[in-house]
N, CA, C and O atoms as a DFTB+ gen file, in Angstrom:
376 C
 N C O
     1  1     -35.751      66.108      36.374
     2  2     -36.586      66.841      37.285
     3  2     -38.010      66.791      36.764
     4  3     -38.311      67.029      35.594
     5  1     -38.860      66.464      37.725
     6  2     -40.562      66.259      37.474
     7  2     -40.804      67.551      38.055
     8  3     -40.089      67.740      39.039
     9  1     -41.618      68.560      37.758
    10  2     -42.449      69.985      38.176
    11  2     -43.993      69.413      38.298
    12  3     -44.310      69.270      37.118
    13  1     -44.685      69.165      38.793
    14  2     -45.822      68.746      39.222
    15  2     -46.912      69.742      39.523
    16  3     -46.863      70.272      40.633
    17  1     -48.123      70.158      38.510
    18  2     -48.629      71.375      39.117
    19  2     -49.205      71.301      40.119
    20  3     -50.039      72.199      40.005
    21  1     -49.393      70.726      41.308
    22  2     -50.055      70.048      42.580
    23  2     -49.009      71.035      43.173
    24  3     -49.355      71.526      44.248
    25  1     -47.678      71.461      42.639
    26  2     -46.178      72.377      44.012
    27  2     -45.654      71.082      44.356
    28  3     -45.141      71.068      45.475
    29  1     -45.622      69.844      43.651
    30  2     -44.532      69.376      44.142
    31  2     -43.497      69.024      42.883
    32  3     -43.594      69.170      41.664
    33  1     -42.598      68.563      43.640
    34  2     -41.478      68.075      42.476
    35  2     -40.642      66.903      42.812
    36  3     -40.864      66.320      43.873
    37  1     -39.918      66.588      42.202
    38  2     -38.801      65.306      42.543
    39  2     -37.496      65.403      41.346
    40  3     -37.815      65.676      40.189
    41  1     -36.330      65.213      41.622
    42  2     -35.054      65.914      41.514
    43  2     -34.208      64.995      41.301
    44  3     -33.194      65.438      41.840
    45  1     -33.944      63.956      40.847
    46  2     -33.169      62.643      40.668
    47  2     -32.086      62.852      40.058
    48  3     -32.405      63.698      39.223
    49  1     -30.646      62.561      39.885
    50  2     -29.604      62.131      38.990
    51  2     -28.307      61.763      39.863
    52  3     -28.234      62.115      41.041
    53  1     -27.516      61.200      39.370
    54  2     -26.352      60.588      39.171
    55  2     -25.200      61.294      38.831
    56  3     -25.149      61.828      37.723
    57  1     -24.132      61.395      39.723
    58  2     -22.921      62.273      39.310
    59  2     -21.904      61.470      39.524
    60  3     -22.119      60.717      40.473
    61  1     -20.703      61.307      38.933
    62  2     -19.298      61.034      38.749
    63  2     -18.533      61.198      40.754
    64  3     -18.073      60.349      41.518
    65  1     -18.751      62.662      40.884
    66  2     -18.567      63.334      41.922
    67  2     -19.484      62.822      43.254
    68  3     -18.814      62.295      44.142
    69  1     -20.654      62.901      43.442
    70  2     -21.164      63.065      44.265
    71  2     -22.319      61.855      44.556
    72  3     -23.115      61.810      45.493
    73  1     -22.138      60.839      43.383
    74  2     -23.006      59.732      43.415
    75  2     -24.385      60.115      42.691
    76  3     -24.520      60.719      41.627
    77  1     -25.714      59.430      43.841
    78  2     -26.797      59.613      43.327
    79  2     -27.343      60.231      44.385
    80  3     -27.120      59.820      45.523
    81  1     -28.226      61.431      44.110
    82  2     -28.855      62.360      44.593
    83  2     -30.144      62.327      44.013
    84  3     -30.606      61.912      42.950
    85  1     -30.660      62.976      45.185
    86  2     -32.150      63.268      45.139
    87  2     -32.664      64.502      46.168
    88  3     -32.167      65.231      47.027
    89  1     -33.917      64.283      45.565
    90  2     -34.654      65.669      45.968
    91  2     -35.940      65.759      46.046
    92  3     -36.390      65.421      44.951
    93  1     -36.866      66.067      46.842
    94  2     -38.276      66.068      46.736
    95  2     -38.727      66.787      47.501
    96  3     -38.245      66.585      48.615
    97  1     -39.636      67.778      47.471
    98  2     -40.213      68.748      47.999
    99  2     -41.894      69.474      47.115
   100  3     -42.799      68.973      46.446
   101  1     -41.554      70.885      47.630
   102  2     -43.015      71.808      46.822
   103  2     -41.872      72.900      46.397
   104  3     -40.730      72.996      46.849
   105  1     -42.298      73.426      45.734
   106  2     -42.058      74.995      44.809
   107  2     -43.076      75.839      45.049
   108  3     -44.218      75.625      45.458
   109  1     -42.510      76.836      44.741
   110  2     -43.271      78.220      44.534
   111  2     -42.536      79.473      43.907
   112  3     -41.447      79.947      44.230
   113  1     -43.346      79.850      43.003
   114  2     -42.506      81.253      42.431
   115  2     -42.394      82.278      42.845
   116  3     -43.268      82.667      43.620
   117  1     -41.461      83.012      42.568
   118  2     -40.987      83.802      43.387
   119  2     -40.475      85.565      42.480
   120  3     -40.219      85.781      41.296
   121  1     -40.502      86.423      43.577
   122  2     -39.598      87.402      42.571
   123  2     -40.499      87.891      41.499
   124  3     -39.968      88.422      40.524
   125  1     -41.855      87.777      41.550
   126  2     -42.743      88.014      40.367
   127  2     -42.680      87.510      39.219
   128  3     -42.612      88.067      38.123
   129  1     -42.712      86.039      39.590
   130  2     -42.626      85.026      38.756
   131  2     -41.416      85.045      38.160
   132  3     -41.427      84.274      37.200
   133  1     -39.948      85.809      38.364
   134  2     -38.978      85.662      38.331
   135  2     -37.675      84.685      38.729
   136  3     -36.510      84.613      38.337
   137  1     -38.509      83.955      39.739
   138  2     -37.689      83.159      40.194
   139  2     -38.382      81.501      40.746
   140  3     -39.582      81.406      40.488
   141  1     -37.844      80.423      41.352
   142  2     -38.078      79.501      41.811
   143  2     -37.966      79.431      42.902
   144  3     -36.941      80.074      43.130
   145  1     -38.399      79.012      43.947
   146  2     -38.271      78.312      45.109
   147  2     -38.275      76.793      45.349
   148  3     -39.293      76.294      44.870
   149  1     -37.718      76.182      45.750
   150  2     -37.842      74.550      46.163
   151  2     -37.800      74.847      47.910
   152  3     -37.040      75.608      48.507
   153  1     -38.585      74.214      48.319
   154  2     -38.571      73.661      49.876
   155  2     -37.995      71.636      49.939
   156  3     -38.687      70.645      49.704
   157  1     -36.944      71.701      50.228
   158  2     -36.650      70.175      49.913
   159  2     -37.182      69.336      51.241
   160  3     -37.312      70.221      52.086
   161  1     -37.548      68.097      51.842
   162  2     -37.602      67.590      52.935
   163  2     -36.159      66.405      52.451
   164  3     -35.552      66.175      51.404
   165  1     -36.090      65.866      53.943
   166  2     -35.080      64.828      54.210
   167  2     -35.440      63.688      53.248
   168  3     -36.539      63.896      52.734
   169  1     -34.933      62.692      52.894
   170  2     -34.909      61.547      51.826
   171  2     -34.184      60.657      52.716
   172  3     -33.254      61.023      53.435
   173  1     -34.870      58.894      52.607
   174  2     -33.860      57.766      52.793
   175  2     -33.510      57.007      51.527
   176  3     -33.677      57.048      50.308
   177  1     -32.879      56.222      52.575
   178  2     -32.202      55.063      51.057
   179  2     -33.858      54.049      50.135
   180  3     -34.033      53.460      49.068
   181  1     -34.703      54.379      51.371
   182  2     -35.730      53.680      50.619
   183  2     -36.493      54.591      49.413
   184  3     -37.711      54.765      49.416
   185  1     -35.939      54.930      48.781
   186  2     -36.849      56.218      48.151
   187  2     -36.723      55.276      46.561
   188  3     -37.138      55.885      45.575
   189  1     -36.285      54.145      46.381
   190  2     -36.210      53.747      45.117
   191  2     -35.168      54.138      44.299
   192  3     -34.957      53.477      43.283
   193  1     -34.393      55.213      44.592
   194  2     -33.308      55.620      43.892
   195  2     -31.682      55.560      44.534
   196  3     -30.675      55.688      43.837
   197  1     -31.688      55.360      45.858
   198  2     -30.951      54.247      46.229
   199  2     -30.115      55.213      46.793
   200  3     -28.912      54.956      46.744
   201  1     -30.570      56.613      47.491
   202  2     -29.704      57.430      48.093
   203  2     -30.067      58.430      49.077
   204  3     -31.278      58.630      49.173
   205  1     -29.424      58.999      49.713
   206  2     -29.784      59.881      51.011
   207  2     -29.072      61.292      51.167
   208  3     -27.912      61.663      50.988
   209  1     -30.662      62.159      51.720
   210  2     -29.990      63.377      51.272
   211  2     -30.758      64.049      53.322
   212  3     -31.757      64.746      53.500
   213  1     -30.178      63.701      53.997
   214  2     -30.382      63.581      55.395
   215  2     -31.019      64.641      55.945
   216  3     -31.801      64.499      56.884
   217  1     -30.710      65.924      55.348
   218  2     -31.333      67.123      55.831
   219  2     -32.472      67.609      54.626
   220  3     -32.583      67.194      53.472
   221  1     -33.259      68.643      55.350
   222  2     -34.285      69.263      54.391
   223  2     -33.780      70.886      54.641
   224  3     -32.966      71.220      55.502
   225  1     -34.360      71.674      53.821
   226  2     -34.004      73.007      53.344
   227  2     -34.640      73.566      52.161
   228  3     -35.634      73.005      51.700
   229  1     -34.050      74.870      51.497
   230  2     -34.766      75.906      50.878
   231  2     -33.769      76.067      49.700
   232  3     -32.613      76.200      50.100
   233  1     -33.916      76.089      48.334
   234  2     -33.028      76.515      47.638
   235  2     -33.883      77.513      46.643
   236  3     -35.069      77.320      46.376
   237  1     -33.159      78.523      46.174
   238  2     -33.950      80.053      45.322
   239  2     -33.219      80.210      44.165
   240  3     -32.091      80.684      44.302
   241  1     -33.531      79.974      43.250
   242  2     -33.421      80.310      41.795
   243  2     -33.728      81.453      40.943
   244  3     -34.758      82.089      41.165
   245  1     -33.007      81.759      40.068
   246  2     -33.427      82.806      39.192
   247  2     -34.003      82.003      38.239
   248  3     -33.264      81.113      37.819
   249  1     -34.858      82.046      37.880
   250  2     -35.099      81.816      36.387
   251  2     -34.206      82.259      35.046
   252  3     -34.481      83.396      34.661
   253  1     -33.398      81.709      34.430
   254  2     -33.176      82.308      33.396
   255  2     -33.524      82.210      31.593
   256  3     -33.255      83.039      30.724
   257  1     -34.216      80.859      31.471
   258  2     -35.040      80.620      30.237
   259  2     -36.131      80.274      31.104
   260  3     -36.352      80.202      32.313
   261  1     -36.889      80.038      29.718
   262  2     -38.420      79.268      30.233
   263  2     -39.081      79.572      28.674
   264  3     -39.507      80.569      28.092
   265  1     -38.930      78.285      28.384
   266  2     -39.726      78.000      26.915
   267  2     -40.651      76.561      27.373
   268  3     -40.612      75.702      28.255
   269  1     -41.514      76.920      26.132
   270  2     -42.323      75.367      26.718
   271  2     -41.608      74.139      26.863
   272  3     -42.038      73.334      27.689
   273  1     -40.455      73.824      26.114
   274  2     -39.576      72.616      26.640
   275  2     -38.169      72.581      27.382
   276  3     -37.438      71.628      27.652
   277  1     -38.035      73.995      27.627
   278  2     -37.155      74.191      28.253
   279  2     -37.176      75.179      29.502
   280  3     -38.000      76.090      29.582
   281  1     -36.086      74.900      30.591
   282  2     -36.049      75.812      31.869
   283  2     -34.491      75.836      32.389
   284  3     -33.849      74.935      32.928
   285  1     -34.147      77.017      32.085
   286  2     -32.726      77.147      32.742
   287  2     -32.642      78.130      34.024
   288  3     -33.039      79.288      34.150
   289  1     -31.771      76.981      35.230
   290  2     -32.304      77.774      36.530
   291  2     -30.715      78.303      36.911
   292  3     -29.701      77.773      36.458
   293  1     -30.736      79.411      37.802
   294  2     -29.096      79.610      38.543
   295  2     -29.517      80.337      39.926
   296  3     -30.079      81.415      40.113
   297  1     -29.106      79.490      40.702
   298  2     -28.664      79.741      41.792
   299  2     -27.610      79.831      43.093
   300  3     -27.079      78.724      42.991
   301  1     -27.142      80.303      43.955
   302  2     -26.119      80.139      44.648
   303  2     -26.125      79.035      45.632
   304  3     -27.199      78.943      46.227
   305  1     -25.295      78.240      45.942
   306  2     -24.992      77.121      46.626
   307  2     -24.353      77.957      48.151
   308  3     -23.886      79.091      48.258
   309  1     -24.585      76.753      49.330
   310  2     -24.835      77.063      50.406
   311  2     -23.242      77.867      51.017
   312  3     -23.089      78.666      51.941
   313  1     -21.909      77.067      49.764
   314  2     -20.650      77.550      50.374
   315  2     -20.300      78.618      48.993
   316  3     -19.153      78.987      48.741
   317  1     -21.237      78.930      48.361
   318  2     -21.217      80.028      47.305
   319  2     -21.048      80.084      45.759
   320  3     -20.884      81.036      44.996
   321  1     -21.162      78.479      45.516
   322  2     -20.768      78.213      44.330
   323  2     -22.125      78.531      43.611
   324  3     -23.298      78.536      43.985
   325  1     -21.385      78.839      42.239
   326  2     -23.248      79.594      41.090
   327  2     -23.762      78.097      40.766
   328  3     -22.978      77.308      40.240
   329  1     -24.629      77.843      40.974
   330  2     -25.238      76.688      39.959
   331  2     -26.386      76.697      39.231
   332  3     -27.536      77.018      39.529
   333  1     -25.771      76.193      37.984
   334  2     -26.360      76.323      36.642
   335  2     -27.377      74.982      36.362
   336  3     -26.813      73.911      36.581
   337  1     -28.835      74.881      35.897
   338  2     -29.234      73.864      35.669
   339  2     -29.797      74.494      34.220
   340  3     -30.181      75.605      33.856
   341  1     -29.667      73.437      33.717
   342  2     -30.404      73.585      32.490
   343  2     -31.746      72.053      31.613
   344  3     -31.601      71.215      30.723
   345  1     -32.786      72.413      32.454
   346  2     -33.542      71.424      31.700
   347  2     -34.453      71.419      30.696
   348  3     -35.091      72.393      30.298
   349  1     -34.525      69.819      30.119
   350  2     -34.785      69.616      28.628
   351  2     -36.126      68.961      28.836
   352  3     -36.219      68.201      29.800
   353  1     -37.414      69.193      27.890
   354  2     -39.137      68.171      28.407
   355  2     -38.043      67.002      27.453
   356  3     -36.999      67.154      26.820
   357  1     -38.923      65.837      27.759
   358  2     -38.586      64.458      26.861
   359  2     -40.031      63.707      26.904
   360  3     -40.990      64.240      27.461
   361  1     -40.084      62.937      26.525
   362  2     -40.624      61.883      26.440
   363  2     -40.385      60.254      25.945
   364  3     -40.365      59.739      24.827
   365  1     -40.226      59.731      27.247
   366  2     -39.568      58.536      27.237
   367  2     -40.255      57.783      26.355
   368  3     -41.483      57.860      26.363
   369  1     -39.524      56.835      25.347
   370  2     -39.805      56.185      24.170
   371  2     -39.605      54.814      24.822
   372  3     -38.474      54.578      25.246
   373  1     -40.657      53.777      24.974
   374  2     -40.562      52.572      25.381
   375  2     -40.670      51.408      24.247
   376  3     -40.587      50.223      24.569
């Protein structure tokens, strides 16, 4: 996941389950800086990552870390499942 201070972002990975997904939209915080917002738009197969996510929508997060290299998010999924993200900063070594 890229956080972009411009409010936008982009959401990329690969699952066992569900293939390759993506995501791209704006953010905004929420909850008194308690929480996340993503606004996602629709995605095609041309997006370079080789997958389609047909509809656009809103997903709301709690924040639950937030260190300078780290951000752990949880939120509820649309048929109620909790989901847990937990991301790591890197820097790609070429």
């Amino acid at each position: 996941m890229k956080i972009h201070r411009d409010e936008s972002y982009n959401f990329y990975y690969t699952s066992q389950v569900i293939g390759n997904y993506c995501e791209e939209g704006v953010w905004s915080l929420t909850d008194k800086k308690q929480g996340l917002k993503f606004d996602y738009k629709a995605q095609d197969q041309g997006n370079g990552f080789g997958c389609e996510s047909p509809v656009a929508g809103t997903q709301n997060y709690e924040i639950r870390r937030l260190k300078s290299k780290q951000l752990w998010l949880r939120g509820i999924s649309k048929n109620g499942d909790i989901l847990d993200f937990h991301f790591k900063s890197y820097v790609r070594q070429y």
